[in-house]
C-alpha positions as a printed NumPy array, in Angstrom:
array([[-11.284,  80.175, 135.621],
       [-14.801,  81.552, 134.683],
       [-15.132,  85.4  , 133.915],
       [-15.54 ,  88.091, 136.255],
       [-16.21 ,  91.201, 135.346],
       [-15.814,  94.527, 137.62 ],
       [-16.734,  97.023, 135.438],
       [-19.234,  97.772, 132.797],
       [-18.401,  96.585, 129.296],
       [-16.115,  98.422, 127.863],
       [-14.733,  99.765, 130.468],
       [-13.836, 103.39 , 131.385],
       [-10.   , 102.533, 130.296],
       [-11.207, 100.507, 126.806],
       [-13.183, 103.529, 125.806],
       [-10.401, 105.987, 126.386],
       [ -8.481, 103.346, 123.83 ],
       [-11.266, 103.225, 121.651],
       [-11.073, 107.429, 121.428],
       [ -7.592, 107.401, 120.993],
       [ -7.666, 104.861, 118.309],
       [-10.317, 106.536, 116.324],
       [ -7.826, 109.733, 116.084],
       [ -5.088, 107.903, 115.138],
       [ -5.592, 104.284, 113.34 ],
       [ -6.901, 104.524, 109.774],
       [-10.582, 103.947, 110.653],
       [-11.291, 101.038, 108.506],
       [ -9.263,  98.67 , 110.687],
       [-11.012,  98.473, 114.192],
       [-14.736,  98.477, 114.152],
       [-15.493, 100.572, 117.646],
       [-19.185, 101.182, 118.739],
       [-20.381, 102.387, 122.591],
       [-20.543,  98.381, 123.314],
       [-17.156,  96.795, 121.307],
       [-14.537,  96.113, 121.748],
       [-12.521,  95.696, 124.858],
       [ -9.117,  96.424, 124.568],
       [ -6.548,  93.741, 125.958],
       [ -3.876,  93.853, 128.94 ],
       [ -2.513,  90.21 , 129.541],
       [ -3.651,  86.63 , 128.739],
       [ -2.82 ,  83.281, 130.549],
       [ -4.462,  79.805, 129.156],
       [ -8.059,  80.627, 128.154],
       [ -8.016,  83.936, 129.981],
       [ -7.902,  87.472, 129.189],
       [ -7.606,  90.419, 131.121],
       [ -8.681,  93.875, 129.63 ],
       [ -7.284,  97.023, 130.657],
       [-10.083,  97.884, 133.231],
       [ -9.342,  94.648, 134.962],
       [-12.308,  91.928, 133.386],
       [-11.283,  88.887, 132.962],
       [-12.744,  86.752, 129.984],
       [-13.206,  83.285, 128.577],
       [-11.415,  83.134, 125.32 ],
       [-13.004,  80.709, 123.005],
       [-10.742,  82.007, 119.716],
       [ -7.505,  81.462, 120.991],
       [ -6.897,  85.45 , 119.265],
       [ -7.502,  84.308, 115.708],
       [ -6.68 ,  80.608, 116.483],
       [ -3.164,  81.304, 117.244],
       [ -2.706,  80.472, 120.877],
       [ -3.763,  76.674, 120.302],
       [ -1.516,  75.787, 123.211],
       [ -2.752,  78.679, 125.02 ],
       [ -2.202,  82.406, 125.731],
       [  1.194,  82.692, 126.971],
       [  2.159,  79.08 , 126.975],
       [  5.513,  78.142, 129.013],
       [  7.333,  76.564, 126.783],
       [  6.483,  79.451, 124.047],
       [  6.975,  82.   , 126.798],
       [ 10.2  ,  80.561, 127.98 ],
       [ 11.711,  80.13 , 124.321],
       [ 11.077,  84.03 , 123.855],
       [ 12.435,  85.064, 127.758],
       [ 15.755,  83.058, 126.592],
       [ 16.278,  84.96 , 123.483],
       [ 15.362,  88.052, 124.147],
       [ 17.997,  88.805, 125.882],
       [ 20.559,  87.306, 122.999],
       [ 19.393,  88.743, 119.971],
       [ 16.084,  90.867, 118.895],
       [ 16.958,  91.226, 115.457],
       [ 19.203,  89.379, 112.799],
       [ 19.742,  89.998, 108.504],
       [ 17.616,  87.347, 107.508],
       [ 18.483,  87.124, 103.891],
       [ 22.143,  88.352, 104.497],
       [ 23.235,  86.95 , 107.926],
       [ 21.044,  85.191, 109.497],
       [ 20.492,  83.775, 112.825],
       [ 21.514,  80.252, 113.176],
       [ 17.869,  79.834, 114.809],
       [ 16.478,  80.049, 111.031],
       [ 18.232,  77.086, 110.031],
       [ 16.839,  74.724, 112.756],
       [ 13.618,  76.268, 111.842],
       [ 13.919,  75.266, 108.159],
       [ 14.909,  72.308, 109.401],
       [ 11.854,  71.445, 111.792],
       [  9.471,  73.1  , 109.055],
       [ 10.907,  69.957, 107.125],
       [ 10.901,  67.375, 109.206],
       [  7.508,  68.184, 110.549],
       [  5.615,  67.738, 106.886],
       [  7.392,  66.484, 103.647],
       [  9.632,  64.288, 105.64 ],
       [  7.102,  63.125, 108.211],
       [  4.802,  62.308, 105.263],
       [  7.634,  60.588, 103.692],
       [  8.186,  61.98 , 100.575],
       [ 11.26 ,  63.648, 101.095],
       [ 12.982,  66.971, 102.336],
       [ 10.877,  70.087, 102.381],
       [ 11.87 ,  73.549, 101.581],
       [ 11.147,  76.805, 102.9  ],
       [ 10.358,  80.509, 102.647],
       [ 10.03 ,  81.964, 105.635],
       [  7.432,  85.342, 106.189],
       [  5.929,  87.395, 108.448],
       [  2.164,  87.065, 107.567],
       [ -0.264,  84.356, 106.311],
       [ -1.072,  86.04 , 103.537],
       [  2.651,  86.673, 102.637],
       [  3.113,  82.59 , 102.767],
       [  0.438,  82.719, 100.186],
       [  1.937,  85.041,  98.172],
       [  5.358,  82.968,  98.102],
       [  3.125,  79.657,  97.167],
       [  1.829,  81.662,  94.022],
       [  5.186,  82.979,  93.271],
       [  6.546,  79.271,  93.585],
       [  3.677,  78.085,  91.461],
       [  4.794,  80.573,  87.881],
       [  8.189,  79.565,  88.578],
       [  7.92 ,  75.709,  88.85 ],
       [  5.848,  75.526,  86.089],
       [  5.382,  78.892,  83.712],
       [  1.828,  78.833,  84.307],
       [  0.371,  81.944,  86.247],
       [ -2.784,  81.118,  86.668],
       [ -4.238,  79.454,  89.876],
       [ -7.673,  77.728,  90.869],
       [ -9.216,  78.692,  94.585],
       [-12.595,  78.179,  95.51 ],
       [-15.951,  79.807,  97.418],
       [-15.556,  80.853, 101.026],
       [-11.921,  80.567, 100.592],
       [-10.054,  83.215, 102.608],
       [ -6.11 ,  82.921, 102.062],
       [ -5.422,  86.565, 102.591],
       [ -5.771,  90.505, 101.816],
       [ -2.732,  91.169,  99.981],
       [ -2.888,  91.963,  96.113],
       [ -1.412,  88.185,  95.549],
       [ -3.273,  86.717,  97.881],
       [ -6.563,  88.287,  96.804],
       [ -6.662,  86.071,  94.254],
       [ -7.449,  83.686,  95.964],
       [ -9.179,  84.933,  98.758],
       [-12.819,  84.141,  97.108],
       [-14.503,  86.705,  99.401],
       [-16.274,  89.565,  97.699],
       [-15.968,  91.917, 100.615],
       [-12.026,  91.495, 100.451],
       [-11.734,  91.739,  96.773],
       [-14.257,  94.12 ,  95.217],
       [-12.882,  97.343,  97.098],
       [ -9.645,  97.082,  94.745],
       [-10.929,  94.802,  92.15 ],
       [ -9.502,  97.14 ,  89.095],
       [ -5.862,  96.413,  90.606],
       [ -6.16 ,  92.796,  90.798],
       [ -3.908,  90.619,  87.966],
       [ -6.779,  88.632,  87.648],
       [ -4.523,  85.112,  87.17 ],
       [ -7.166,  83.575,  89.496],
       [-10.408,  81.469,  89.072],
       [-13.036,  80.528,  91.683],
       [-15.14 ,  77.854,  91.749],
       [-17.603,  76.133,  93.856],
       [-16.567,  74.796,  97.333],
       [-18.718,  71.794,  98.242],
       [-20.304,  72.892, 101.221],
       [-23.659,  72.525, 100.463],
       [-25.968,  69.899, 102.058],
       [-28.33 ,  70.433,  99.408],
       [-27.904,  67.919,  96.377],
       [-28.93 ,  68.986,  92.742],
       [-29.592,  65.916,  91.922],
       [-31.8  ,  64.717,  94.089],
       [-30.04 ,  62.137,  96.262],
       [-30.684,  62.231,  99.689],
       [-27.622,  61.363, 101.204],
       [-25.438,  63.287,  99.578],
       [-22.792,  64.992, 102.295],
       [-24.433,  62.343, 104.672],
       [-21.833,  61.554, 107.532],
       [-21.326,  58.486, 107.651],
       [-18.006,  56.748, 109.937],
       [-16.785,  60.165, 110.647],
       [-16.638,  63.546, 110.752],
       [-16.386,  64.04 , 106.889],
       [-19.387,  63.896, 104.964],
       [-19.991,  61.945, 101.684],
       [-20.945,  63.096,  98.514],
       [-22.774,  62.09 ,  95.571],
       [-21.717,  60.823,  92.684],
       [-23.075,  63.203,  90.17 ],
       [-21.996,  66.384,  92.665],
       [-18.495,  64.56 ,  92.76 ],
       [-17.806,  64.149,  88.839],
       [-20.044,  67.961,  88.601],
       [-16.989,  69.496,  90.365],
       [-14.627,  67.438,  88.692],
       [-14.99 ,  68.671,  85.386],
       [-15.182,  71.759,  86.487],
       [-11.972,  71.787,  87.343],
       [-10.732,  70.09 ,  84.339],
       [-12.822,  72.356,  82.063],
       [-10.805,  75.245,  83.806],
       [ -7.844,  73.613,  83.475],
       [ -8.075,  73.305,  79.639],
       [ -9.167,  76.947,  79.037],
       [ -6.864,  78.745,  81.118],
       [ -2.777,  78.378,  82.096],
       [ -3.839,  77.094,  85.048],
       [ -0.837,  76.892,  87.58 ],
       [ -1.907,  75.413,  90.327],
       [ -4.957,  75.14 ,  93.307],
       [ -4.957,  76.424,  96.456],
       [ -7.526,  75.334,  99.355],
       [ -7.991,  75.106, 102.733],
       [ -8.392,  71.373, 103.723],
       [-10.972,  73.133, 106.359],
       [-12.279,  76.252, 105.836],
       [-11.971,  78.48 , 108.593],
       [-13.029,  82.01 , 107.992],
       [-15.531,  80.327, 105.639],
       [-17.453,  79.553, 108.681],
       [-15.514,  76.345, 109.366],
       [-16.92 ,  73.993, 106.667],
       [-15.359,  70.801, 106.535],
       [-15.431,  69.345, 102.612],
       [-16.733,  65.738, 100.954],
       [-13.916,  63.024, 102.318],
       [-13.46 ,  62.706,  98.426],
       [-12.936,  65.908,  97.207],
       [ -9.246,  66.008,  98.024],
       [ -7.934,  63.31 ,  96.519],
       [-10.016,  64.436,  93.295],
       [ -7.815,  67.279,  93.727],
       [ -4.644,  65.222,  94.261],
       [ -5.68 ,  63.533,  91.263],
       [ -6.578,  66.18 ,  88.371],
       [ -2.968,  68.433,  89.783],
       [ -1.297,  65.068,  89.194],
       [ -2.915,  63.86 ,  85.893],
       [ -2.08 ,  67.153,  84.356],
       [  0.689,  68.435,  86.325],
       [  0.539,  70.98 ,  88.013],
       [  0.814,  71.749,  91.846],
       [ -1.931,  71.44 ,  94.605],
       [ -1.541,  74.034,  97.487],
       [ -2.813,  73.471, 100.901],
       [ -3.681,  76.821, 102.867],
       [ -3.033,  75.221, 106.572],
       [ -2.607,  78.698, 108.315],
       [ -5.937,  78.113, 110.241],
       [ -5.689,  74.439, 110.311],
       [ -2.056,  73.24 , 110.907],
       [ -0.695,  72.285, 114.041],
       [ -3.475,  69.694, 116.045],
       [ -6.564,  72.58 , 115.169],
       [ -8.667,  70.18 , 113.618],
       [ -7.236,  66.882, 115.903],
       [ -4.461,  65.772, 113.638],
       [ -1.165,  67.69 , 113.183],
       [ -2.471,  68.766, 109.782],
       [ -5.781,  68.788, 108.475],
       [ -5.05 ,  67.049, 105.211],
       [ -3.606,  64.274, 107.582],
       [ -7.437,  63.434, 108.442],
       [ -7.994,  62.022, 104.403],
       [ -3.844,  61.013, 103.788],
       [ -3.484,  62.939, 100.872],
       [ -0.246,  65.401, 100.934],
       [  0.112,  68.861,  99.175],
       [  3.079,  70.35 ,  96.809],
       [  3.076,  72.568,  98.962],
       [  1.807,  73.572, 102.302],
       [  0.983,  77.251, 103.586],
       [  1.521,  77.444, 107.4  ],
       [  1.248,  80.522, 110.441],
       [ -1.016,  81.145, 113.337],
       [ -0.147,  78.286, 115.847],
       [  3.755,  78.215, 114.278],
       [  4.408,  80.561, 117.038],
       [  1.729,  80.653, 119.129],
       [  1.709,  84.257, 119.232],
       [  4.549,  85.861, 116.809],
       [  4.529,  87.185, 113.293],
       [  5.927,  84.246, 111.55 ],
       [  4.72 ,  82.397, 108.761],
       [  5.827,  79.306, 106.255],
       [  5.588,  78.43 , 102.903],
       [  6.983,  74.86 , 103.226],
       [  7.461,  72.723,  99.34 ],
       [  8.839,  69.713,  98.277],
       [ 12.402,  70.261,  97.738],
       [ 12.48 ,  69.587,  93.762],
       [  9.497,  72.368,  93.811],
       [ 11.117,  75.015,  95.788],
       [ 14.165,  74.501,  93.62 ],
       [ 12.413,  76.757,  90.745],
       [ 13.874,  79.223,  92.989],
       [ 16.885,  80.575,  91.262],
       [ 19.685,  79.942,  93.762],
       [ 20.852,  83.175,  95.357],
       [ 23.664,  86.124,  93.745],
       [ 23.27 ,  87.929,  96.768],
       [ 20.113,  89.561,  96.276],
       [ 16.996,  87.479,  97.52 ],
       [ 14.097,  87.791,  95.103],
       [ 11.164,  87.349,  98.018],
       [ 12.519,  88.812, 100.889],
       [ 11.642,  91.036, 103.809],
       [ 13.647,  93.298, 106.613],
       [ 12.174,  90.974, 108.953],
       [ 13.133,  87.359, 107.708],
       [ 13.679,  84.854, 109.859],
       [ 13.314,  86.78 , 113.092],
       [ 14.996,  85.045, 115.961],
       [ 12.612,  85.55 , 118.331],
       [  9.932,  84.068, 116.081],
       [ 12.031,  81.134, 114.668],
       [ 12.729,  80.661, 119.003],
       [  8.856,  80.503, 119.758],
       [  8.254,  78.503, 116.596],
       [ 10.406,  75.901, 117.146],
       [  9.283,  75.281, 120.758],
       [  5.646,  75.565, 119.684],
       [  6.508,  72.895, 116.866],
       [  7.94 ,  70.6  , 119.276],
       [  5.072,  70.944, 121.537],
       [  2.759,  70.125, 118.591],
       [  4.336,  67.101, 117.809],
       [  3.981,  65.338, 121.529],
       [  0.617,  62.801, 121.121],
       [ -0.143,  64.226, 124.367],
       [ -1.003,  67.705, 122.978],
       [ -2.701,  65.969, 119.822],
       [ -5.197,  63.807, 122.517],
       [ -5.685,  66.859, 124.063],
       [ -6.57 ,  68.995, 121.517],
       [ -9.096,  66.178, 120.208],
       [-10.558,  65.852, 123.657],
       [-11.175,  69.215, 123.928],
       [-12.756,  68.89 , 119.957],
       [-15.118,  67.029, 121.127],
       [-16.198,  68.495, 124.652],
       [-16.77 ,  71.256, 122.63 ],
       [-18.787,  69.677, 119.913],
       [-20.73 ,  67.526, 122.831],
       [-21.656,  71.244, 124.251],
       [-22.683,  72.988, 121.108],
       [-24.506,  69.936, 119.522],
       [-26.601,  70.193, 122.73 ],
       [-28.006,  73.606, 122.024],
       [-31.511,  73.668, 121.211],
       [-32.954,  76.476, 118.919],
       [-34.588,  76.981, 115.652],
       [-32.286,  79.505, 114.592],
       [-29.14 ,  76.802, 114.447],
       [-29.095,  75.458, 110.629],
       [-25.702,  73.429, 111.125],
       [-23.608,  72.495, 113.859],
       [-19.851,  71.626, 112.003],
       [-16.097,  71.676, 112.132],
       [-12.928,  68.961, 112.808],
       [-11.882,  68.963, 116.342],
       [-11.202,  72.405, 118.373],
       [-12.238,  74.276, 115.337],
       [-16.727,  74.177, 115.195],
       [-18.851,  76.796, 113.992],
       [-22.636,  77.244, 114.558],
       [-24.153,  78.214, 111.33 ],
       [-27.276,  80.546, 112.417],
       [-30.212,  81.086, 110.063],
       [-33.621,  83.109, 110.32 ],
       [-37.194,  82.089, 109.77 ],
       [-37.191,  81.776, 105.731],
       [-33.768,  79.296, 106.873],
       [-31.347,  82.288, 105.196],
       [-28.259,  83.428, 106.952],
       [-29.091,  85.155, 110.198],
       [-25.741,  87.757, 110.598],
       [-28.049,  89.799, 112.488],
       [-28.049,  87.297, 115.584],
       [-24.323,  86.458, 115.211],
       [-23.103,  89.698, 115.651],
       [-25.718,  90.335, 118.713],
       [-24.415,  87.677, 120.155],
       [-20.514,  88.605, 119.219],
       [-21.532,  91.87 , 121.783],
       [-23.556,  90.326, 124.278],
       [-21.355,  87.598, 124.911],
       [-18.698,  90.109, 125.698],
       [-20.806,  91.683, 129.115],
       [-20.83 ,  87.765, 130.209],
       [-16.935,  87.708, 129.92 ],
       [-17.087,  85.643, 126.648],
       [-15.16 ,  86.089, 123.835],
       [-16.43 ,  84.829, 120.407],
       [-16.297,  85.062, 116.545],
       [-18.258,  85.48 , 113.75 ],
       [-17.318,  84.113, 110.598],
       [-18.687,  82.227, 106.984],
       [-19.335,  84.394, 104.005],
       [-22.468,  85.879, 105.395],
       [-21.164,  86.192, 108.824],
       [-23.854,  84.003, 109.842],
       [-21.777,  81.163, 111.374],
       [-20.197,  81.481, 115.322],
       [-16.827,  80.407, 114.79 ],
       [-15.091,  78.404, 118.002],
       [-11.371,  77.7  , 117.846],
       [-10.677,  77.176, 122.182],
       [ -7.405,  76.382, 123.748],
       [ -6.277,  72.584, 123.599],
       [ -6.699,  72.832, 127.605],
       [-10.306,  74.96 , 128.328],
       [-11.84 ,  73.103, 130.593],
       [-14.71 ,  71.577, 131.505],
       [-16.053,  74.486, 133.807],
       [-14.927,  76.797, 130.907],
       [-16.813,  74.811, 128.231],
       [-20.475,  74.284, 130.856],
       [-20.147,  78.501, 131.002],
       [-20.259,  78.959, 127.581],
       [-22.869,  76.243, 126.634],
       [-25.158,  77.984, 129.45 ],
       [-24.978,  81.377, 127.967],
       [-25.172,  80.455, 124.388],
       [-28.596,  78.558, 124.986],
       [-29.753,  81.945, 126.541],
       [-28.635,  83.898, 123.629],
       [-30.298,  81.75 , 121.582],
       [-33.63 ,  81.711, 123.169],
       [-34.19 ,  85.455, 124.352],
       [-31.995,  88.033, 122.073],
       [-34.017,  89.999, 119.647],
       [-33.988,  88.52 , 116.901],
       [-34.266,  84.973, 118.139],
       [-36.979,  82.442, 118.328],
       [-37.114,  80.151, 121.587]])
């Protein structure tokens, strides 16, 4: 269904939401102006309804989470069945029988798929928690506390997870409580080469670009310069980055990861939160270059639309654990919900039907058809894997044009759209659409993105 709006956005309703937040919600949380935000009601498929009665095209599946869509039957039916059996369980103590199938399809779903074995788990609530457990698992396994994560990186706002997270706007607020165990480097997402060679992150056979030599072996050591200075733990990285403004890497820079955590043993981390379950066309986004993680972060589409998240390791990894005494050393009141670990594992089995994997890359690239279509001046990259494309937008001088991206964020939303900003500079439209928007759905938004581009303030036709 395309949008239709009945009252001006936000509506009478929204604002009275938008005053009463302001009184009461710690004011850094919501960002509320006279034009944003609308404030929700119900959601079916791509569609949302906001408390005044709108209805909106929702091209971020709400963070990337309802991949299968808002309110999906099978999720939706898996939470009506257990609701009415059992809200609440002692995760740690006694818990529901539902977190044991759910350990078990976290299992068979990666380590066991990949064929390396059984996989362990911790379950969470948040994506950054499932971090936090990876970094815990990390000292344990191995001694070593520190941990290498890279530029653009975003793995979470927690005090353990903001080492990682490589973004200055999450990290300098409360950078004289941070540990400081982490180290950034460079993510290679530029598609300018120091060297000189011209087709460095060309794309050639596919949607991951190549890159040179001298960049390749640049990075490299790096890494292993890093690695020899500091008690280096582990790296963490997203296989795609997704708040990073969706930048896919080199096709060789994760096996040189696979490699150096290998050569001098230590563990390699993949943050799939955004990216796991069909978001960037394969069930995983390392899947796309066959190289598997130690261990694997996971959340967002787990549940489609509950607090849950995963921090799923090789068994003989997640075995640093010290077996429990009766007191859980990473634990929360909330383990292993059952109404989660119900949603979950009917979301998982939906993910793993080739049906919903063809759909989600047909859908990848409708989407990418429609965007690369778009002609303007101020678009400096179009980019992403599948159902998960960003629009980098730059200015005259070509420098990061945040400025349009978050007019268009607002605009969008009196045309019934729904859209993201994201990348480091907030320059980059970020696009993560139900498996099943269609192609009416898809036309709408192309329409009304080529007449953002072309007569906004700010823009250049």
């Amino acid at each position: 269904m395309l949008p239709q709006i009945k009252t001006p956005i936000p509506g009478p309703r929204s604002l009275a939401c938008a005053e009463k937040l302001s009184r009461y919600e710690a004011r850094e949380v919501t960002y509320l102006a006279k034009d944003f935000p609308i404030f929700w009601e119900r959601a079916e498929g791509s569609n949302v309804w906001d408390v005044d009665g709108n209805r909106f095209l929702d091209f971020t599946s709400a963070f990337a989470v309802a991949s299968l869509g808002h309110s999906a039957a099978p999720v939706r039916k898996a939470l009506e069945e257990q609701a009415p059996k059992l809200l609440h369980a002692m995760g740690d103590v006694h818990p529901a029988g539902l977190k044991a199938d759910l350990c078990e399809a976290l299992s068979a779903a990666t380590f066991e798929r990949w064929g390396i074995g059984l996989g362990k788990t911790l379950l969470c609530n948040s994506g950054s928690e499932g971090v936090e457990a990876a970094l815990k698992t990390v000292l344990l396994h191995g001694g070593k506390p520190g941990i290498i994560s890279f530029t653009g990186g975003y793995h979470g706002t927690g005090f353990g997870a903001l080492e990682a997270t490589a973004m200055p706007y999450f990290r300098t607020p409360f950078q004289s409580q941070l540990a400081r165990f982490g180290v950034q480097l460079p993510f290679p997402n530029s598609i300018v080469c120091p060297h000189g060679t011209t087709e460095a992150f060309k794309h050639i056979g596919g949607p991951f670009p190549h890159m040179c030599s001298e960049c390749l072996e640049d990075l490299g050591e790096q890494i292993e310069s890093t690695i020899r200075k500091r008690e280096i733990g582990a790296i963490i990285v997203e296989p795609v980055q997704g708040r990073g403004g969706e930048v896919v890497p080199p096709r060789d820079f994760l096996p040189m990861l696979r490699r150096i955590c290998d050569e001098h043993k230590i563990l390699l981390i993949f943050d799939e939160i955004y990216t796991g379950f069909n978001r960037t066309g394969k069930l995983f986004a390392c899947e796309h270059v066959e190289i598997v993680p130690d261990i694997v972060c996971l959340g967002k589409g787990l549940t489609g639309g509950f607090p849950l998240s995963a921090c799923v390791g090789r068994s003989d990894i997640m075995d640093a654990w010290p077996a429990s005494q009766g007191e859980a050393l990473h634990t929360f009141t909330m383990l292993g919900n059952p109404l989660g670990c119900a949603m979950a594992l009917a979301s998982i089995a939906e993910h793993l039907k080739p049906e919903t994997q063809q759909a989600a890359r047909a859908a990848g690239r409708r989407m990418r058809e429609a965007l690369d279509s778009l002609h303007s001046p101020h678009i400096g990259e179009v980019r992403g894997l599948g159902p998960m494309l960003g629009i980098e937008l730059v200015d005259e001088r070509n420098s990061p044009h945040a400025e349009l991206s978050a007019k268009i964020m607002v605009r969008s939303l009196q045309d019934g759209l729904i859209l993201l900003g994201g990348g480091a500079s907030g320059n980059v439209l970020s696009f993560s659409p139900s498996f099943y928007v269609t192609d009416e759905e898809i036309a709408y938004l192309r329409e009304k993105l080529q007449e953002y581009l072309t007569s906004l303030p700010g823009s250049v036709s």
